[in-house]
N, C-alpha and C positions, 0 to 999 in steps of 0.2 A: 286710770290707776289699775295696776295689776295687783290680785288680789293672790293669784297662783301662782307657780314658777312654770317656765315656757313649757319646761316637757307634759308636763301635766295636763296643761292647755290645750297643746300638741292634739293629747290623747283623748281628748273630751272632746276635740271636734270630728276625732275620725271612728270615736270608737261605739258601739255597741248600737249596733242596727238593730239586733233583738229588742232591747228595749226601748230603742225609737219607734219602732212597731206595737210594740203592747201598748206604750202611749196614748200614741192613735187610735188603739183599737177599742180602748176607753172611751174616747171621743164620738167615734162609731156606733158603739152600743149605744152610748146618748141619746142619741139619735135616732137610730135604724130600730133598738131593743137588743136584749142578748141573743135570743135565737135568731136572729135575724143576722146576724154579723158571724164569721168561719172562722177563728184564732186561731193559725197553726204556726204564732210565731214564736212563742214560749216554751221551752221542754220543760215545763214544770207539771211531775208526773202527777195526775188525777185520780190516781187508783190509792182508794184507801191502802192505812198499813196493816200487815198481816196479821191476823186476832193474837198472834204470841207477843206482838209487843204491843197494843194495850193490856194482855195478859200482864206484861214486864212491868208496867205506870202505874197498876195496882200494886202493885209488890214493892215499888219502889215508895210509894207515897207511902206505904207503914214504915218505911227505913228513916222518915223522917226525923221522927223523936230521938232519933240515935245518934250518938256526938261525932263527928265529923262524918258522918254520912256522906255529905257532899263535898269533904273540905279538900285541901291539897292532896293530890298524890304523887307519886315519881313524873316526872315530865315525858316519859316512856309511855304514862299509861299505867293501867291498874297492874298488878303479875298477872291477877284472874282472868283480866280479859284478853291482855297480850296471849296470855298460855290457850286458851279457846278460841282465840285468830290462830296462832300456829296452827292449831290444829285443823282448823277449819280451812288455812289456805294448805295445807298439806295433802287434804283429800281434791281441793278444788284444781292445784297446779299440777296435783301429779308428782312433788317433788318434797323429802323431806324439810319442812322449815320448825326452826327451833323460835319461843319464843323471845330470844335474843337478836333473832333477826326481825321482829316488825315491830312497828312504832303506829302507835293510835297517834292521828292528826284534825285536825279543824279541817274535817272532808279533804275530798283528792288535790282540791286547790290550795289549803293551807302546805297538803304534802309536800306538791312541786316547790312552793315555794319553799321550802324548808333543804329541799333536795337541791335546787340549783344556790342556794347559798351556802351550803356546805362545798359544793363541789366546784365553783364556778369563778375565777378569777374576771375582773374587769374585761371587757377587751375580746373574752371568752365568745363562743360560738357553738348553738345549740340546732342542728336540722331539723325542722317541722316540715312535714308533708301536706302540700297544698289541694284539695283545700284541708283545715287545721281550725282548731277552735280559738278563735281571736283570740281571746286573754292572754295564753302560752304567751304571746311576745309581751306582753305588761307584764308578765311574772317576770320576765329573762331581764326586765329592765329593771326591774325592783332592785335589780343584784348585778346591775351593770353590764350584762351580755346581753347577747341580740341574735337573732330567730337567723337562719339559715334556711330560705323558703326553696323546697325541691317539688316538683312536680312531678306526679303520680300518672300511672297510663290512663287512658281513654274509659275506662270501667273503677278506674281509684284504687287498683290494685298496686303494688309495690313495684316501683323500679330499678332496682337493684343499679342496675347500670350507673344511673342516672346518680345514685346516692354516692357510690365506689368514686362517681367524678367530683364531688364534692366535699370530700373527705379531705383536709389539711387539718396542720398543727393547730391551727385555730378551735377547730371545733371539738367540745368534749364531750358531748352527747350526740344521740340520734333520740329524738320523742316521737313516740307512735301512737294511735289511740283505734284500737279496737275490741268490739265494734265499731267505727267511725262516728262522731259527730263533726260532720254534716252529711255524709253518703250514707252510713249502714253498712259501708265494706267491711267484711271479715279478714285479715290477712290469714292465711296458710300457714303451715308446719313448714315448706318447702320455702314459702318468701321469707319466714323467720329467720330459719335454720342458713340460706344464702345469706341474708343480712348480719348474720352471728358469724357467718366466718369471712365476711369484708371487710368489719368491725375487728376479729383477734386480728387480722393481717394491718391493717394499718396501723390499731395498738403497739403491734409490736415495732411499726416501721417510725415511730412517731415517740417510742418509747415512754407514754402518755394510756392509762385507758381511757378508751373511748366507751362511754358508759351508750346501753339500749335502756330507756324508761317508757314502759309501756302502762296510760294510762285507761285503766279499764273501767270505769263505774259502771258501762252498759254488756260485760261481760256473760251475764245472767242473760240477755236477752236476746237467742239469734229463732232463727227461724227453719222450716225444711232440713232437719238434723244436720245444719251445721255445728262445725265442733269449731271453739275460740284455741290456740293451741298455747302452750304456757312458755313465754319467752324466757323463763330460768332452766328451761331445759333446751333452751336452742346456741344459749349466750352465756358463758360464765359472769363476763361484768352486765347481770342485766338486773333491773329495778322494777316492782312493781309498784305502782300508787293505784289507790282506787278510795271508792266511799261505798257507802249504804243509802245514799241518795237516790236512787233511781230504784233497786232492787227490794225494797224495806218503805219507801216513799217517808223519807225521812230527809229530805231536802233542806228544811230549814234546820233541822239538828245538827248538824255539820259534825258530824263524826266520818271520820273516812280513817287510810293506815298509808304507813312505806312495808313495802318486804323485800328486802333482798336477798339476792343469791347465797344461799349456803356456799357455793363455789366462789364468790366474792374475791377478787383480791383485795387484800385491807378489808376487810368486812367490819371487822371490831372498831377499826379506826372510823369507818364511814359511817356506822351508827351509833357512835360517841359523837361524833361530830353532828349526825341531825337532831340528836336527843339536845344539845346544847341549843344551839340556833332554834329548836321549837322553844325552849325560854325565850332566847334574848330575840327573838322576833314577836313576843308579846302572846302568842297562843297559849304558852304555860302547860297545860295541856288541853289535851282534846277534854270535850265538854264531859264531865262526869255523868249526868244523867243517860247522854247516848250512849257511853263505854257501860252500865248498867242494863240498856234495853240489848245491848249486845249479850251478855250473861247471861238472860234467858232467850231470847229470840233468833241467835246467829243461825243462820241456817236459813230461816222462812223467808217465804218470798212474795210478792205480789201474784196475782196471777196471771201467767204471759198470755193465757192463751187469748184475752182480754185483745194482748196488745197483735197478738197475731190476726183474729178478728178485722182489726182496725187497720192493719198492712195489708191486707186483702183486699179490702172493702175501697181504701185509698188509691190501691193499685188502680182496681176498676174504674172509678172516678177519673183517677189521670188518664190511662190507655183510651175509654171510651170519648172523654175531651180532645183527645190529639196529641198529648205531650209527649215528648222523647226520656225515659229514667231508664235508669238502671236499679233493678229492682233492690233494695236495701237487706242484706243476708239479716243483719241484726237492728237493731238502738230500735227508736221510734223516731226516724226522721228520713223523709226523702229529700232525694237532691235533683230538681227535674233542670233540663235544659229549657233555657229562655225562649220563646219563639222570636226574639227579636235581640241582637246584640248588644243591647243596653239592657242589662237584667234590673238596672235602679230602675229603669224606665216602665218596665213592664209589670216590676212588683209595686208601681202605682198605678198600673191599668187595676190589677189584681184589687186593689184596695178600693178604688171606686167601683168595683163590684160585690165589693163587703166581703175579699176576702184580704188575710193578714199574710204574709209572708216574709222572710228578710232574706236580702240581697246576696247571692254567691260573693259579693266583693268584700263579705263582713267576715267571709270567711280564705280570704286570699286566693280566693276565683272565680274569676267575670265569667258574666255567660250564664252564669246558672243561677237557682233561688233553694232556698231550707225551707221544707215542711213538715212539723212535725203534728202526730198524729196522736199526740196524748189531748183527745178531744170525745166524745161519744159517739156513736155511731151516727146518730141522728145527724149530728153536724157536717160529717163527712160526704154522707150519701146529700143532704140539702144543701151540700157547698157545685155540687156539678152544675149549674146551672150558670154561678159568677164564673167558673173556671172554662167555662165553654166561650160564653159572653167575651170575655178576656181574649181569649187565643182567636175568636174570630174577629176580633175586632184589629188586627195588627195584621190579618193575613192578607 
């Protein structure tokens, strides 16, 4: 008896190796004890949130007695806080935005979705650079499009080439995510800025925009003063989505934004359009309490150097083991090559040596594994021993 409809099924049996991995790793600890077992298969940031938003949850919990304190607001989002994000992504992009142009959503994932249903007809065609964060294609299907998988060079930098051949009537977007989740590449000013104007050339040839949405929640976090570059200055039809999930360690509050282009063609129409569908797709709006710790805390941040520490410290770990990376500019995740051509196979060596890892295939590229490094130092440096174990065990 089926209790699901097929596609859904589909996607339950292919999808989310992350959490088939924390799973286990439950199972694991059972066992083995927690310090005993290396988790690097979760990005679920560990670093408390910055003292200005428990400063914010004291301020907010005397708002209580107050009559609708918490009750509905515009489905845009409060004014106060929309107007305090403009602001705030004004300094951060580098480019004028008004608070007309961004919209508070249920984190970066409520945003896409919000975004590929406003803009996305059936049939539709969205490019994700491989590897890409799984979900993206369960969002494009929520809304009846489908992921356009382009492979990225040898280092996960942009392919410019590679995209320009992939570009037809079909496809209305191009989605980026940098910093990367699963590599830590940073794209350039220069890969942008070529990608913005392959994008106007086909727009125009296609008489169609072809929208650039770049999802950033790991923005805040690069490394050896690299600079993140602001795709609304590289692209006129270009879209920002992000959250406070990562930078604020406010994951489960699920406040994130959309900002588009001041440069926007149809701008007013496109963000009438996602103010609507954030209703009638059930979000209503973003959670009031997060739009609240935003009013006093925008701005703070966790502290990276924490997570630089831990890029460091993991580098070591892997180089001194033998594994081949490409160092991570940003995020907290490394992406190491396999030492054996089945990366399923070898992130289950990994696991019977009590470390946790999920599969390059979870993220539309074999060969390699995801680590991330939101763990404590202690873990990282006590995990060399299974990660050595592992790699000499295959060679």
């Amino acid at each position: 008896m089926n209790y699901l409809n097929k596609e859904v099924s589909v996607f339950l049996e292919k999808s989310s190796w992350i959490r088939k991995m924390f799973e286990a790793g439950l199972e694991l600890k059972k066992k083995y004890g927690e310090d005993n077992v290396f988790d690097f298969s979760l990005g679920n940031p560990d670093l408390p949130s910055p003292k200005k938003v428990k400063d914010a949850l004291y301020k907010i919990a005397d708002m209580a007695d107050q009559p609708y304190a918490f009750g509905y607001m515009p489905n845009a989002g409060s004014p106060e806080t929309r107007e305090k994000l403009a602001n705030y992504l004004t300094k951060e992009q580098g480019i004028d935005i008004s608070p007309n142009e961004v919209m508070l959503t249920c984190g970066a994932a409520g945003g896409l979705n919000c975004l590929f249903r406003a803009i996305l007809e059936p049939g539709d065609e969205v490019i994700c650079l491989a590897p890409y964060f799984v979900e993206y294609g369960f969002y494009l299907s929520n809304h009846r499009a489908m992921p356009r998988i382009v492979e990225t060079r040898g280092d996960f930098s942009l392919d410019i080439q590679k995209i320009g051949d992939a570009l037809d009537p079909k496809v209305r977007a191009v989605l980026i995510n940098s910093p990367n989740n699963p590599t830590g590449q940073v794209y350039s000013f220069e890969e942008l800025k070529a990608l913005g104007e392959i994008l106007d050339e086909y727009s125009k040839k296609f008489n169609v925009p072809i929208y650039l949405i770049s999802d950033e929640p790991y923005r805040f976090l690069t490394y050896d003063d690299v600079y993140v570059p602001s795709v609304l200055k590289c692209y006129k039809n270009s879209i920002v989505v992000s959250s406070f999930s990562k930078n604020m360690s406010l994951a489960g509050e699920r406040i994130g934004y959309v900002a588009i282009s001041p440069f926007l063609d149809g701008k007013e129409d496109l963000m009438n359009g996602l103010i609507f569908v954030n209703r009638i797709l059930g979000y209503v709006n973003a959670p009031t309490i997060g739009q609240k710790i935003l009013n006093y805390a925008l701005g703070d941040s966790v502290d990276i150097e924490i997570y630089n520490r831990r890029r460091k410290l993991m580098a070591k770990v892997l180089k001194d083991a033998g594994y081949d990376f490409v160092l991570p500019k940003g995020g907290f995740y490394f992406f190491p090559k396999s030492p054996i051509e089945d990366e399923v196979e070898f992130v289950k060596i990994l696991q019977e040596n009590r470390i946790l890892a999920v599969p390059g295939s979870g993220f539309g590229k074999k060969g390699y594994f995801r680590l991330c490094f939101c763990v404590s130092e202690k873990a990282i440096e006590n995990s060399y021993d299974g990660f050595k174990n592992a790699i000499n065990s295959v060679r």
